[in-house]
N, C-alpha and C positions, 0 to 999 in steps of 0.2 A: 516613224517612231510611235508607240504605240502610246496609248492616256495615259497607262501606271509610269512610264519613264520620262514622260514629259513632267507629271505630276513630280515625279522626284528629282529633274534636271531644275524645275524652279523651286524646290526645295534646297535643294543646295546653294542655291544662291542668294535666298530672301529668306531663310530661319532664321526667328529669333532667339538668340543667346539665353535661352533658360537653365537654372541647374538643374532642372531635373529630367535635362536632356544629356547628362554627362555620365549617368550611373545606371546601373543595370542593377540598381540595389531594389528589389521587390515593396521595402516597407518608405523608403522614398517618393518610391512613383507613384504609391496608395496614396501617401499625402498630399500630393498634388492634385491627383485624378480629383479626390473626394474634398478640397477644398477646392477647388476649379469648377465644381458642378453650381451649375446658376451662379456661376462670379466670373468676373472678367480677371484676365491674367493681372492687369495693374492692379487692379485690388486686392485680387488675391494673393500676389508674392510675398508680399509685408506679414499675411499669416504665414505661408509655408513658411519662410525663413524664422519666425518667430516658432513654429509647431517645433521645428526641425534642432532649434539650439534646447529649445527647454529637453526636446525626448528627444534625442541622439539616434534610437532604437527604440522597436515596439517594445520590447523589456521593460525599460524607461517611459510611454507613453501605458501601458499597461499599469504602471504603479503608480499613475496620477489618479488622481478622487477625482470626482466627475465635477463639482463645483472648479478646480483649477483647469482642466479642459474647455469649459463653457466660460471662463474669464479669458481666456487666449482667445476663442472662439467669438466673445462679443464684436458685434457688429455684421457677421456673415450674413447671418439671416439662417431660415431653417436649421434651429439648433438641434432637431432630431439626426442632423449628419455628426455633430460631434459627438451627441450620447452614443450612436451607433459605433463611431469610431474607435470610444473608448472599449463598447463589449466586444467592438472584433480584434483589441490588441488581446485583452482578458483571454479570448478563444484561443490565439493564437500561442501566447504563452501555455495557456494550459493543454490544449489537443496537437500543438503541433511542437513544442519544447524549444518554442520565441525563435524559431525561424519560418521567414515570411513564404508562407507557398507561392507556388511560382507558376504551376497548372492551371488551367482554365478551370479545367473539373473541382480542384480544391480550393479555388478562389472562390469560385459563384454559389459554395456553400456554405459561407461567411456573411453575417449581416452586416447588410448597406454594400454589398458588392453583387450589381446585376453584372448583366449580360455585359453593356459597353466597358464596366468597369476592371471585369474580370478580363474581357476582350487584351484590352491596353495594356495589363499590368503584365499578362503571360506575355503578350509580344513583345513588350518593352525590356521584359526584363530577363528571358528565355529564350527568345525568338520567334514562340509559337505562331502559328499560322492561324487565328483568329482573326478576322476583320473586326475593327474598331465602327461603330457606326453612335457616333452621338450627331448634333443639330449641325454641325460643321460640314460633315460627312454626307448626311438627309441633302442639305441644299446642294451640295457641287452636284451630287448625282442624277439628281432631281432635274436640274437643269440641264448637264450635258446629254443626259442620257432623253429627255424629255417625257419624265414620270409624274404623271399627275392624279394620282393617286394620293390621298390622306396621308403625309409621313405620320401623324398620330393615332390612325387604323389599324386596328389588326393585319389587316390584309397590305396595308401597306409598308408594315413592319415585317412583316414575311417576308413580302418582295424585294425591300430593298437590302432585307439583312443577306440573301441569297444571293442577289447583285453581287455586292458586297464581297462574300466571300467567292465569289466566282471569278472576281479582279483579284484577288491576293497576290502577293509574291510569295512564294512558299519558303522560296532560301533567304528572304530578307523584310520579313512581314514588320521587323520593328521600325523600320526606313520608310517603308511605304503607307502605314498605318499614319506616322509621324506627318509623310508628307501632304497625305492630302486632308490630314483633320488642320495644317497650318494655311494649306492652301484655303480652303474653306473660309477661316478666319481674318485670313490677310489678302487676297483676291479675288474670291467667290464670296465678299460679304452679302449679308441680308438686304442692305438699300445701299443703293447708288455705287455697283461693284463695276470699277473701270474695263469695260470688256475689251476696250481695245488693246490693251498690252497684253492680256491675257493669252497664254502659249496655249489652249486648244480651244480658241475663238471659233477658226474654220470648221470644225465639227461640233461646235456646241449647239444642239436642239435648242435651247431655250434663247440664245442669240442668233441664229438661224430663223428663228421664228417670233420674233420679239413678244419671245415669253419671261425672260430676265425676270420682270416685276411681277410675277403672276405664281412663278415655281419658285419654291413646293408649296403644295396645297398643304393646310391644317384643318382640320375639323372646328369648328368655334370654340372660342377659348367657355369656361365654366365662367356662368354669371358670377360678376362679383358679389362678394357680400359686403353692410356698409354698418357697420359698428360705432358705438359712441360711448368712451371708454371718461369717466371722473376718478381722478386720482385727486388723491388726499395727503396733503404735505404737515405731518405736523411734529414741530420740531419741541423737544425740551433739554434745554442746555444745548452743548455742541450733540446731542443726538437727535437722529432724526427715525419713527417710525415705518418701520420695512415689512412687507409681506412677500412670502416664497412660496410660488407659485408651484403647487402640485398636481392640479387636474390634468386630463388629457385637452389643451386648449396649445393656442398662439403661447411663444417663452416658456414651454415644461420646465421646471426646478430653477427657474430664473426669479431673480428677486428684486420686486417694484414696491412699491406705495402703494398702502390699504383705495380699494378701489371698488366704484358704484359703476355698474355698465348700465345703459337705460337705454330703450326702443329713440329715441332723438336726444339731439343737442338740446343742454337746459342752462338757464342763470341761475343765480341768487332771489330771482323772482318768482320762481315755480317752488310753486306751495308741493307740489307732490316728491318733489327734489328734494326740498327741505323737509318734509315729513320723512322721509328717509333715512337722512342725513344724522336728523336727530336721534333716529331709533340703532344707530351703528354708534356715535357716538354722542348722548346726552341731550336731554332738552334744553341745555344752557348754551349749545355750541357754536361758535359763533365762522360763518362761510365767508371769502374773502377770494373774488379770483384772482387767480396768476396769469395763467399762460394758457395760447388754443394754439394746436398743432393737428397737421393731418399727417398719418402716416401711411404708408404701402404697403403691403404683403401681396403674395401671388394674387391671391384671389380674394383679398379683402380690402376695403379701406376701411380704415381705423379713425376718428375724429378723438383726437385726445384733449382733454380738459385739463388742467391743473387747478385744486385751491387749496389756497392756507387755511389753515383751523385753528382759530383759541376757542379757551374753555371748553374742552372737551377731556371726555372720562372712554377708558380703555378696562374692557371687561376683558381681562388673559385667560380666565376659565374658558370662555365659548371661543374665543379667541386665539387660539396657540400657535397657527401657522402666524403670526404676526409679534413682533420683536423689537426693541430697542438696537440700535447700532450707530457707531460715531459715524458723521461723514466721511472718517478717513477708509476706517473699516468697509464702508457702502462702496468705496472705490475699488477695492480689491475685488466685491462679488460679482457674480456674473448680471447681468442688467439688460432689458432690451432694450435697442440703439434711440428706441424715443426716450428713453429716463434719461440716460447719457445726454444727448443734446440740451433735454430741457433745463438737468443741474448745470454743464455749461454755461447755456447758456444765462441761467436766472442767475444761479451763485454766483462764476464766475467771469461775468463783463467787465 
């Protein structure tokens, strides 16, 4: 029996029940792919299913404003996937007249759809004979095959994309695509992947050679960067003070609390802090902390601050990305997942 039909023989027996393994619908399987990227399936269902009831169809995801996209969207993280998602329903309404291309060639000319993405969606939903090659894919190969090559190199991205398509099935690429990107995930895991059950243990290079722990090689991750982010809580009446975030930075058009970023972590006892403080809002203003939080992004860490503010004055001329809004209002906006935790958890305990 050769890989690709062992690969699919434990495919049939160990796939997980997803829906979006039921439909050959093109603007379905985009949803998944492109909410699936950097998220694990358990997290991500709760959005597809939520993506999927709000827009039916790209029609329907096309006629949403990008603030109601990025409110579904809160909490994925990388919310340049959702802005994306929203200008490639727009394209596709308008260049293709709201039906979802299904070609490789017409997909990978669409923003936020590479190679993997375009890969998936023709097979899955066409048949086309594309290999699928996302990190799933990289590891089983990498090991069976004993490739130790950089999967994040050029050269190693050559290599294994041509692997890749040299295994294909041609009459059943949507099956076999399917199975060993599940394989990957649910047998060929990252750490501590059970090789003994494993149906092609006997010719795997990397258990052959106890290189398991070792394959695939990556290139070193990008030094993180370490951030120290002061937000400013100041409430009048039931409204609280909100800024929408428009630079090209971490949360584009997301909307948080007027905020001080500084070179380190500061108190209320740093005269340079407070000299600051006062020139954003007022010499009379009075600092108060709340809450310290660290958060994650790929390649940053984030150290978040919170403080309250009395007596402070709010200049709106120099001022205008920043707004009054109730708290009820702040709940419908889109947020990044540290504001969310923090009003949880401050407001409501």
């Amino acid at each position: 029996m050769t890989f690709q039909e062992e690969i699919i023989r434990w495919y049939s027996s160990h796939k997980r029940a997803l829906p979006w393994r039921d439909t050959t619908d093109a603007y379905v399987i985009w949803l998944s792919e492109i909410i699936l990227q950097q998220t694990r399936v358990e997290q991500g269902l709760p959005y597809f299913n939520r993506f999927l009831e709000a827009y039916p169809d790209v029609a329907d995801f096309a006629a949403a404003s990008e603030e109601q996209v990025l409110k579904l969207w809160q909490g994925l993280g990388y919310y340049s996937r959702g802005r994306n998602m929203l200008f490639t329903a727009r394209q596709i309404v308008e260049l293709h007249g709201g039906v979802f291309p299904v070609s490789y060639l017409e997909l990978i000319k669409l923003k936020g759809i590479g190679e993997y993405t375009a890969a998936a969606i023709s097979s899955f939903s066409s048949g086309e004979a594309q290999a699928v090659l996302d990190g799933n894919v990289f590891r089983v190969l990498s090991r069976y095959f004993g490739i130790d090559t950089p999967i994040n190199s050029s050269e190693g991205k050559k290599q294994f994309s041509e692997l890749a398509q040299s295994l294909m099935i041609a009459d059943n690429a949507a099956l076999y695509n399917q199975a060993i990107m599940e394989f990957g995930a649910l047998q060929c895991k990252p750490k501590s992947p059970n090789c003994e059950v494993c149906p092609v243990q006997l010719s795997c290079f990397a258990k052959n050679n106890s290189l398991v722990s070792v394959l695939p090689v990556k290139l070193k991750k990008i030094k993180m960067r370490i951030r120290y982010i002061n937000y400013f809580v100041c409430q009048y009446e039931d409204n609280v003070l909100v800024n929408q975030r428009t630079e090209s930075d971490i949360w584009q058009n997301l909307y948080d609390f007027p905020r001080l970023e500084m070179d380190l972590a500061v108190n209320t006892g740093d005269e340079n802090f407070i000299r600051l403080v006062k020139q954003m809002f007022g010499g009379d203003v009075v600092v108060r902390p709340l809450l310290q939080m660290k958060h994650l992004l790929t390649h940053q860490i984030i150290y978040v601050q919170f403080f309250a503010l009395d007596n402070y004055i709010i200049n709106f001329n120099i001022s205008a990305e920043k707004k009054w809004v109730s708290w009820a209002d702040l709940d419908q906006l889109p947020q990044p997942k540290v504001l969310t935790k923090f009003i949880n958890f401050y407001f409501n305990e």
